[in-house]
C-alpha positions in Angstrom: -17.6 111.9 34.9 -14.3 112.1 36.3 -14.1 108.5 38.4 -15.5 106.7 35.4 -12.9 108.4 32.8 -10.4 107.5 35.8 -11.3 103.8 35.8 -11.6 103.6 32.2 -8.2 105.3 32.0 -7.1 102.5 34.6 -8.5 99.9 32.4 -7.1 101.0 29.3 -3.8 100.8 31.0 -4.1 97.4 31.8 -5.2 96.7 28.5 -1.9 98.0 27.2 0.0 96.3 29.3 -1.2 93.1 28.2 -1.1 94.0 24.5 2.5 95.0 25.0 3.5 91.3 26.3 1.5 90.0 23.6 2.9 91.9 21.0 6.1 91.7 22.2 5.9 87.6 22.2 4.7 87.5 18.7 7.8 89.6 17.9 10.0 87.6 19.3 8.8 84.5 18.1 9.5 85.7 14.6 12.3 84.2 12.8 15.1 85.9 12.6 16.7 89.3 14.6 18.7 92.8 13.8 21.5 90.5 14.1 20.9 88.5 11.9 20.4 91.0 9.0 23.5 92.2 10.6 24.9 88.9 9.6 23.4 88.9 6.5 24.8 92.2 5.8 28.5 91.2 6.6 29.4 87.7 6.4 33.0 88.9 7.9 31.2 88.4 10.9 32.8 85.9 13.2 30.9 83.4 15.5 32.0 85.6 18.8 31.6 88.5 17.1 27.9 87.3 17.1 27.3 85.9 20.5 29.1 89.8 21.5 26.4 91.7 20.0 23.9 89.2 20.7 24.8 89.8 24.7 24.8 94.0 24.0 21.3 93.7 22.8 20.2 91.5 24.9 19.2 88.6 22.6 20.4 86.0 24.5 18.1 86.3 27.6 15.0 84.7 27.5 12.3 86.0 26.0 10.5 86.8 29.2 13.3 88.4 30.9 14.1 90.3 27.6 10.6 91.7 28.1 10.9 92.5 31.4 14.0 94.7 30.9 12.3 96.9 27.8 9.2 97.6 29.9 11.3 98.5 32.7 12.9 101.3 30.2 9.7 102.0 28.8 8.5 102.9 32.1 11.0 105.7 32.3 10.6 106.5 29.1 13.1 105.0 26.9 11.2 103.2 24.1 14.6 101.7 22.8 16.4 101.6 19.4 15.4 102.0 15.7 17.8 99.8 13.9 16.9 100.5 10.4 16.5 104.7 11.0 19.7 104.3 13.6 17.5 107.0 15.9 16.0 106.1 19.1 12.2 105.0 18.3 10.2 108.4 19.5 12.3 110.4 17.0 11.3 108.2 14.6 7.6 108.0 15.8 6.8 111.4 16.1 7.4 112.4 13.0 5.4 110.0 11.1 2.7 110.1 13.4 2.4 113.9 12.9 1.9 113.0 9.0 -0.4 110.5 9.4 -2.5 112.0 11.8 -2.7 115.4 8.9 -3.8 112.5 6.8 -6.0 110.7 8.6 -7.7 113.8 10.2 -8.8 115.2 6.4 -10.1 112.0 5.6 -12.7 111.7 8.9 -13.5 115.2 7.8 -14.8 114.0 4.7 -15.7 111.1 5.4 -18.1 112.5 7.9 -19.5 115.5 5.6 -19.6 113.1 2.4 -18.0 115.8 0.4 -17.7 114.7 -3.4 -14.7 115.7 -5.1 -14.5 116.5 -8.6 -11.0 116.6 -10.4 -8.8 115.9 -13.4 -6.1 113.6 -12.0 -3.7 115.0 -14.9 -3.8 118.0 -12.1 -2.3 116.2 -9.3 1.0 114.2 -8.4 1.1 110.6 -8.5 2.5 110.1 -5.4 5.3 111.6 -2.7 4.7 114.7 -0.2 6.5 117.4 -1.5 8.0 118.9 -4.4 12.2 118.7 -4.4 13.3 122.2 -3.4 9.3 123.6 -2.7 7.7 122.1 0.4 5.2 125.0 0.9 1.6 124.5 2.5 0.1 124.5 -1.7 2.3 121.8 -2.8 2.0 119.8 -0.1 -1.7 120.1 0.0 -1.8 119.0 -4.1 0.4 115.7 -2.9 -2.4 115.0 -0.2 -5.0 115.4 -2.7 -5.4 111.7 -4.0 -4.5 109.6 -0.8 -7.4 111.5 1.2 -9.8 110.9 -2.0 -9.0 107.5 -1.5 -8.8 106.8 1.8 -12.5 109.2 2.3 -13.9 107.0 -0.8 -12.6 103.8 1.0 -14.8 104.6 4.5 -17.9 107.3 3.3 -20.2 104.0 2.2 -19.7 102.5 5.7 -20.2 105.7 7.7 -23.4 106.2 5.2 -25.0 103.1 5.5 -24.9 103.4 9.7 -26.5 107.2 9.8 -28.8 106.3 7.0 -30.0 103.2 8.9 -30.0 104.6 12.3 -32.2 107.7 10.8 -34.3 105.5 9.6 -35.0 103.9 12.8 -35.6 106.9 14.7 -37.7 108.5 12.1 -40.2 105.9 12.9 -40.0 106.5 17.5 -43.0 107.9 18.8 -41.4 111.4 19.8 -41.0 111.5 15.9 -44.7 111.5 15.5 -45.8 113.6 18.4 -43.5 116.2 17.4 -44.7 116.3 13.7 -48.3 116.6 15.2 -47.2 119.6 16.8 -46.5 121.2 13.6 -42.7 121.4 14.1 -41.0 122.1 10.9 -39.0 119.3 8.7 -35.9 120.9 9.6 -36.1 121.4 12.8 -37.4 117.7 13.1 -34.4 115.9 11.2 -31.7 118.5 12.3 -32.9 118.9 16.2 -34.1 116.0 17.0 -33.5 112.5 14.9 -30.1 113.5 13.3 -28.8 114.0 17.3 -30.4 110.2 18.3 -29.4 109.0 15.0 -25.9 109.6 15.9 -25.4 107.9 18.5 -24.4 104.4 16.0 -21.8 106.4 14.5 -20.3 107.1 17.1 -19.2 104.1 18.0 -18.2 102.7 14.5 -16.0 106.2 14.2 -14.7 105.1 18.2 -13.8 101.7 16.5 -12.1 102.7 13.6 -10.0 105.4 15.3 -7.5 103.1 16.3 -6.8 101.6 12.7 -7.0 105.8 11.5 -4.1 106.3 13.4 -2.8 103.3 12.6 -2.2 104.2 9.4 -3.9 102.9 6.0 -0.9 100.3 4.7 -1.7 100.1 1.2 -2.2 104.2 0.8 0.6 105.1 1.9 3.0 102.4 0.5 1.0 103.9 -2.8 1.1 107.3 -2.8 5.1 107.1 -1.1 3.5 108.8 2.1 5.6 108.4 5.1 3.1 107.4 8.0 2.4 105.4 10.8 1.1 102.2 8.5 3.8 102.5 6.3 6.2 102.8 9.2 5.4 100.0 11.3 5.3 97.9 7.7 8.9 98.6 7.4 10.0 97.8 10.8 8.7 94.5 10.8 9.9 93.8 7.4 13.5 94.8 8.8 13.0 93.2 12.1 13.0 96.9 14.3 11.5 95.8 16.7 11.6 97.7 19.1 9.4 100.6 16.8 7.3 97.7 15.7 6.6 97.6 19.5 5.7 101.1 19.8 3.8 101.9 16.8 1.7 98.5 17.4 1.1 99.7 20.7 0.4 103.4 19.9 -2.7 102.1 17.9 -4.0 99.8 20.9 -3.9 103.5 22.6 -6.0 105.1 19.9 -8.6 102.3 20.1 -8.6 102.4 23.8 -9.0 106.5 23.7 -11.2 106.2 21.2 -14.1 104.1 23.3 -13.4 106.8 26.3 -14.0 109.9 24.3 -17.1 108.0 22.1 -18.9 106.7 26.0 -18.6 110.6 26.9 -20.0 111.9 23.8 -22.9 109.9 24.6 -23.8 111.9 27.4 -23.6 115.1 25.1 -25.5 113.5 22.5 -28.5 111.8 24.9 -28.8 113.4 27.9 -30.7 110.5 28.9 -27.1 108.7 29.0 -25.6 108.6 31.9 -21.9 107.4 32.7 -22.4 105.9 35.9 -26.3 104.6 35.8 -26.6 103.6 32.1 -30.2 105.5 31.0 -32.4 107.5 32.8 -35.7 107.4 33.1 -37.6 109.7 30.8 
């Protein structure tokens, strides 16, 4: 177990690596930069005032060696800049990772249990996080309310269809039959023994989609004024930030990537017929 999480970890480094070149290109290649809006901002501005700041950010290198230089920061952990919160980019990350992540994690929760809510939405708040002046765990739990009905509405059908379809498909294996010839009861059957083969295809669609959870869900937040991830990394590339356009891009290429290594070793827990290193065994 641990060499093939250790080469997968290796992989997914590469992976990141490349994705951060990539990302960083397509940035780049945008029109415009901060100092431009700077421009925009000030038209006092003078011609050497621009090719000054230009210089202190770096904007005047090459896009290569510009790259170069931020991963050599990176490396040591310096992430760079936020322009538009005027903080460096983990203190802007963190917290909006931490909301999106509450977010996100009540809406695979339900999602997964296909619980069905059931309430008057004369009882709730249109949007925001908190009440002005409360902030307690209640009202921020009634603010959360709607964007995890939504979101858990938005991804239930698809996690549905896969377990219904995968049940059906192992309802109808051999071992299926020869168990209910043994008299084993219903439950036991379903709960014991197809359920746990069954869930093997949602595994990986929930491994798949962890990267866009974490991601953030765009339209949501931007809806129901909640200040995650998606909403975050919207902003920064609206204001050209891009340095936390960088990292919040690349945090979600992370999520995807851990999300395939901790899926391939649930496999093993689920099938015990699943091996890491051999592919199946042999019954």
């Amino acid at each position: 177990m641990i060499p093939f999480i250790a080469g997968r970890l290796g992989g997914s480094l590469a992976v990141l690596l490349v994705m951060s070149f990539v990302i960083y290109g397509l940035i780049g290649l945008m029109p415009g930069d901060p100092i431009d809006e700077m421009i925009a901002a000030n038209p006092d501005l003078t011609s050497a005032d621009v090719a000054r700041l230009k210089a202190l950010h770096g904007l005047d290198q090459p896009l290569l060696e510009r790259y170069g230089n931020w991963l050599a920061a990176a490396a040591g952990g310096d992430f760079g800049y936020s322009r538009i919160h005027a903080k460096p980019v983990l203190d802007v990350l963190l917290p909006h990772l931490w909301n999106t992540t509450l977010l996100m994690t009540l809406v695979i929760v339900l999602s997964l249990a296909i619980i069905v809510f059931s309430i008057s939405l004369e009882w709730l708040p249109a949007g925001g996080m908190e009440t002005v002046g409360d902030g307690g765990f209640l009202d921020r739990a009634s603010y959360m309310v709607l964007p995890v009905l939504v979101l858990t509405l938005n991804t239930v059908g698809g996690y549905t269809r896969f377990i219904r379809a995968s049940m059906i498909q192992t309802l109808r294996q051999d071992f299926i039959r020869t168990a209910r010839a043994k008299g084993m009861s219903e439950v036991r059957l379903l709960l014991g023994h197809a359920l746990r083969n069954a869930l093997l295809p949602l595994v990986t669609v929930v491994a798949l989609s962890f990267g866009s959870l974490f991601s953030g869900a765009l339209i949501t937040e931007t809806m129901f004024a909640w200040l995650g991830i998606g909403k975050m990394i919207f902003d920064s590339v609206l204001g050209n930030d891009f340095n936390l356009a960088l990292v919040g891009l690349l945090f979600a290429t992370l999520m995807t990537l851990l999300g395939n290594i901790l899926a391939d070793a649930a496999y093993t827990w689920i099938d015990p017929r699943i091996s890491l290193d051999a592919g199946v065994k042999a019954r």
